[in-house]
N, C-alpha and C positions, 0 to 999 in steps of 0.2 A: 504494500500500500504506500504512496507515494505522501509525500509530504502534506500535499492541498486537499489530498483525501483526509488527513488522518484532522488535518486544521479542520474542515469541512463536517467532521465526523464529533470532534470534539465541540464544534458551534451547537449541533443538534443539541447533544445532550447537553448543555449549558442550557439551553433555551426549553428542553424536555424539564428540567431539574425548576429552572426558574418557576416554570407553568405548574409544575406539581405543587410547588413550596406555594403560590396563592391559593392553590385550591386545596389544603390542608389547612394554613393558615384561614382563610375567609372561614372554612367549615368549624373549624373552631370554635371563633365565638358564636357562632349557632349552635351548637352543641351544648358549649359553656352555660351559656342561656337558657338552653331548655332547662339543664339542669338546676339550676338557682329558681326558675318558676316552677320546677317540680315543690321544691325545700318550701318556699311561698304556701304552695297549696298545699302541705303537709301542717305548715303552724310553725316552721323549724325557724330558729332565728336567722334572720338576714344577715350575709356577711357584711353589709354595707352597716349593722348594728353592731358588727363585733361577735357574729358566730361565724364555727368554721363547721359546721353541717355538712355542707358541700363536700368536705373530706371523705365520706360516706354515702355519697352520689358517686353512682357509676357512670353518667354522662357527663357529670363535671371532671370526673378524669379520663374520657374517651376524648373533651375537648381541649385537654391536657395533652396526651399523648399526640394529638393528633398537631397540636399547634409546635410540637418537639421534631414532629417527623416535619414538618413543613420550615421551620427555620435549618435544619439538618439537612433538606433540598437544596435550600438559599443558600448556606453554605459550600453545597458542594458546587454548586451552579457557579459561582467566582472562579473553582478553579480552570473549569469550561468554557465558559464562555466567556466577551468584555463584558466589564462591568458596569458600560457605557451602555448594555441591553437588559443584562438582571435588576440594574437598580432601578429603573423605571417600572419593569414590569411588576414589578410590585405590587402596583394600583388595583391588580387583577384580582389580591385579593378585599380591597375595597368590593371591586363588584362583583368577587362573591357572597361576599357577605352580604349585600344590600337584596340581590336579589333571592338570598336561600333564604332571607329574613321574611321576605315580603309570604312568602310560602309555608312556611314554618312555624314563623312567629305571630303570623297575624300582623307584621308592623307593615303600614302601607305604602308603598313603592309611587309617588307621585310621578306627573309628567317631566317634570325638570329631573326627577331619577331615572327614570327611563330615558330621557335624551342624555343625561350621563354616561348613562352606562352604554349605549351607541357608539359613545363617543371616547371612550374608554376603549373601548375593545377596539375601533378605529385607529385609535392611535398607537394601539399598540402594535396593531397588525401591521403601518407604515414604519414603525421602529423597527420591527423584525426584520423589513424587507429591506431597510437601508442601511441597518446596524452596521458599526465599526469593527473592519475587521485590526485587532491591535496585532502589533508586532510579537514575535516567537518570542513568549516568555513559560520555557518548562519547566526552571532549573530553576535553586535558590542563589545559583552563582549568578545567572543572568538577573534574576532579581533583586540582588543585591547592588550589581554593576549599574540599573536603573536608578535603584535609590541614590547613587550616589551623583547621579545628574545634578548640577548649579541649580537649574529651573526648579526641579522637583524640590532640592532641600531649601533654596529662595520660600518659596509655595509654602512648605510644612514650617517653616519658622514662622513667617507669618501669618500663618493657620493659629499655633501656637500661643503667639505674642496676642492677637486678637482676642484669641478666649480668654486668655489670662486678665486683659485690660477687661473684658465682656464680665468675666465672673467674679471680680474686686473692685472695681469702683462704678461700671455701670449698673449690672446686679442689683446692687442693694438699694439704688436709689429709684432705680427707674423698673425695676424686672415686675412690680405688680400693678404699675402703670402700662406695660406695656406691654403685649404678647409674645412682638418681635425681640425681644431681649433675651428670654429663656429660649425659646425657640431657634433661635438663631446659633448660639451656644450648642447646641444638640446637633444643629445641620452641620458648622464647620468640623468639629471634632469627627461626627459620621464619618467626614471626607475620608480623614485617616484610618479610621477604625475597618471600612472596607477596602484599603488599602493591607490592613494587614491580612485581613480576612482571604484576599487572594493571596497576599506571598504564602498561609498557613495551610492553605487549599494546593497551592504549588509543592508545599515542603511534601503535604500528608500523601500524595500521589507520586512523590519521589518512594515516600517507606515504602507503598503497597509496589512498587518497583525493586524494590531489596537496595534502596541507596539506603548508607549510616546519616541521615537527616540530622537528627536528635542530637549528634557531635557538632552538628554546628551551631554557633554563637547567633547567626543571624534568624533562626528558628525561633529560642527560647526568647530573642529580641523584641520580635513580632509578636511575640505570643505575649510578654507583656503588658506591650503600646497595647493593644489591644483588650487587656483585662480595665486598663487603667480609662480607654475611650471609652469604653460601654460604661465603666461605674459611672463615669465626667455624664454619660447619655442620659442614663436610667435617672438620675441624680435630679438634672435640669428637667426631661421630660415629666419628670411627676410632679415638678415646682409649677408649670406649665398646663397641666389637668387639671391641676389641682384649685387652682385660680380660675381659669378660663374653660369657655365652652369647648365640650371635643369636638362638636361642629366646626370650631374657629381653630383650633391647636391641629389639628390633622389636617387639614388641604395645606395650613401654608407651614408645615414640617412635610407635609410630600416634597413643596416645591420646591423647599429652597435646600433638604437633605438631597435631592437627585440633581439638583443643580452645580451642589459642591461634588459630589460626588462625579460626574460629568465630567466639572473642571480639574478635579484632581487625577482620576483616569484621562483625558490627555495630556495631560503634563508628565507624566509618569508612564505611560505605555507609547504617545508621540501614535496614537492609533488615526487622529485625525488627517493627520498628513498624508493616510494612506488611499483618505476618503476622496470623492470625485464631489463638484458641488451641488450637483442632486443627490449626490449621499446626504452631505452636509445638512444641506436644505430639508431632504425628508426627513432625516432624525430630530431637528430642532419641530419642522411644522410636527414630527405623531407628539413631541414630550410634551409640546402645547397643548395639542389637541386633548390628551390626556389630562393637562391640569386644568384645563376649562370641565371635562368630565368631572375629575373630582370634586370642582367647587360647583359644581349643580347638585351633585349626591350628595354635598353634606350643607352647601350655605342655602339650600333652600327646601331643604328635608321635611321640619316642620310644617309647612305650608302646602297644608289639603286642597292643593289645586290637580284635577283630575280633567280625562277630556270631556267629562261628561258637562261639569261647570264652566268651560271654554267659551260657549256664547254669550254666558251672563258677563264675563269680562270684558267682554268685545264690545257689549250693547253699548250705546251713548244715548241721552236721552233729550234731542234737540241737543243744542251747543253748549249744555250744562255737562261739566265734565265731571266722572265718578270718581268717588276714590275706590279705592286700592283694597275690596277686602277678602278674608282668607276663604270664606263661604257662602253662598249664596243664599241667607237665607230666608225666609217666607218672606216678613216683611218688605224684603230686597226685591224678590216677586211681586210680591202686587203690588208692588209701587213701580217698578220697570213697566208690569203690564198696564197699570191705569194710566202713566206717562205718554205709554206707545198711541193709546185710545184716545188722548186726549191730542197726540200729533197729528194723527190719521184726521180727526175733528178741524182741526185748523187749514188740514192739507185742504180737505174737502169744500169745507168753507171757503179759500181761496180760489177754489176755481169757479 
């Protein structure tokens, strides 16, 4: 097998791996879920009270295992594929989750979700199709020889110095004024954190290779940057929840974690230079397309707008304009219909 086959071969399964890890992951919190409304309908204390019931729910650890087997995907999927195509895909399990809810859970999937999730799947289908193919990186030696590119360590110091300045003097003044604060903390560190993510995905595929990996220094390197980005993630992200809506904390941690992530995979694999400018073009228009899907699925979730209530929005009644509301309801009706009556009366009158 030839080299472009084995590149070709290794793309699939990156991109098989990626698709599994959302559809593991999204099934999850469906699972999760059911479980905690089972505990609900039992009388059992709610864990959001301070019980752990759930521990003895059998679907709340099938939503466990299953969201273990979907980041254990994600993980191996770096070592596969760019990361310029896993970390986007992501989103996917966003929309699974929204639509195995809507079926599931009884929660209801609106039109702005449903043109989401179109729009989701769209963009990710043009990602796949333009995705960057990066430079041969098998080996920890070649991966190491990357790290030590000007560009890339320029990028990670200033990664660095950012959060640093982001989590001691911005932090504490402004972080519960403002979403962008924590959230942002979370996305640049990401950057790194999936950087090591593939060198350790690189290392663990040299062991099942019979290489001594484990002797080398830059393994156990990665493997710590990496213990220490996730606590810096996990840390900020729940600072993040915890304050702010997950409506609001989730699209704009999609956007601006795949956007560092983006930039710090071409600075470090130099995958872009290999692209043509309709590569270039279709990857940036599907990541978009993609973060316009996510912020219909989640900034406009609430909002019981269906196609059934679509003419009541539409209607104007003479040149008085409506506002804006989430339901059409009766009142709303017979005041549009006596309005319409009383047009029709003027029309007729007029002539």
């Amino acid at each position: 097998m030839d080299a472009d086959a084995v590149t070709r071969l290794d793309f699939y399964i990156g991109l098989s791996l990626a698709v599994s890890s959302s559809l593991f992951i999204g099934g999850s919190f469906i699972l999760k879920k059911k479980g905690l409304l089972r505990l609900v309908s039992k009388g059992s204390m709610r864990a959001g009270q301070g019980g752990y019931a759930y521990l003895k729910e059998w679907l709340w650890w099938a939503g466990l295992i299953s969201m273990g087997a979907g980041e254990a995907a994600n993980f191996a999927a770096y070592a596969f594929a760019p990361a310029t195509l896993v970390t986007p895909l992501g989103a996917l399990s966003v929309l699974v989750s929204a639509v195995l809810s809507s079926y599931f859970l009884n929660e209801r999937l609106n039109v702005h979700g449903k043109i989401g999730c179109l729009l989701c799947i769209l963009g990710s289908t043009v990602m796949v199709i333009h995705a960057p193919q990066e430079e041969e990186v098998a080996t920890l030696a070649a991966m190491a020889e990357k790290l030590k590119d000007p560009g890339f360590i320029a990028f990670a110091v200033s990664i660095v110095v950012s959060a640093l300045v982001l989590m001691f003097l911005v932090a504490p003044r402004y972080g519960q004024k403002s979403v962008l604060v924590y959230v942002f903390i979370c996305s640049i560190i990401g950057a790194l954190s999936v950087s090591c993510v593939k060198g350790l995905g690189i290392g663990i595929k040299e062991l099942f290779s019979g290489v001594a990996v484990l002797k080398e220094p830059l393994f156990w390197a990665l493997l710590a940057c990496l213990a220490v980005c996730i606590s810096i993630q996990i840390s900020y992200l729940n600072k993040a929840l915890d304050i702010y809506n997950t409506s609001i904390v989730t699209p704009i941690y999609y956007v601006f974690f795949t956007t560092a992530v983006m930039a710090c995979s071409a600075i470090l694999f130099k995958e872009w230079l290999q692209m043509s400018t309709d590569g270039a073009i279709g990857t940036v228009s599907g990541f978009l397309t993609i973060v316009l899907g996510i912020f219909l699925l989640h900034g406009f979730k609430d909002i019981p707008f269906t196609w059934d209530t679509l003419p009541f929005y539409l209607r104007r009644s003479g040149t008085r304009a409506r506002p804006y509301v989430a339901l059409a309801s009766q009142d709303f009706l017979a005041e549009a219909e006596e309005a319409g009556k009383k047009n029709g009366a003027v029309t007729t009158g007029a002539r």
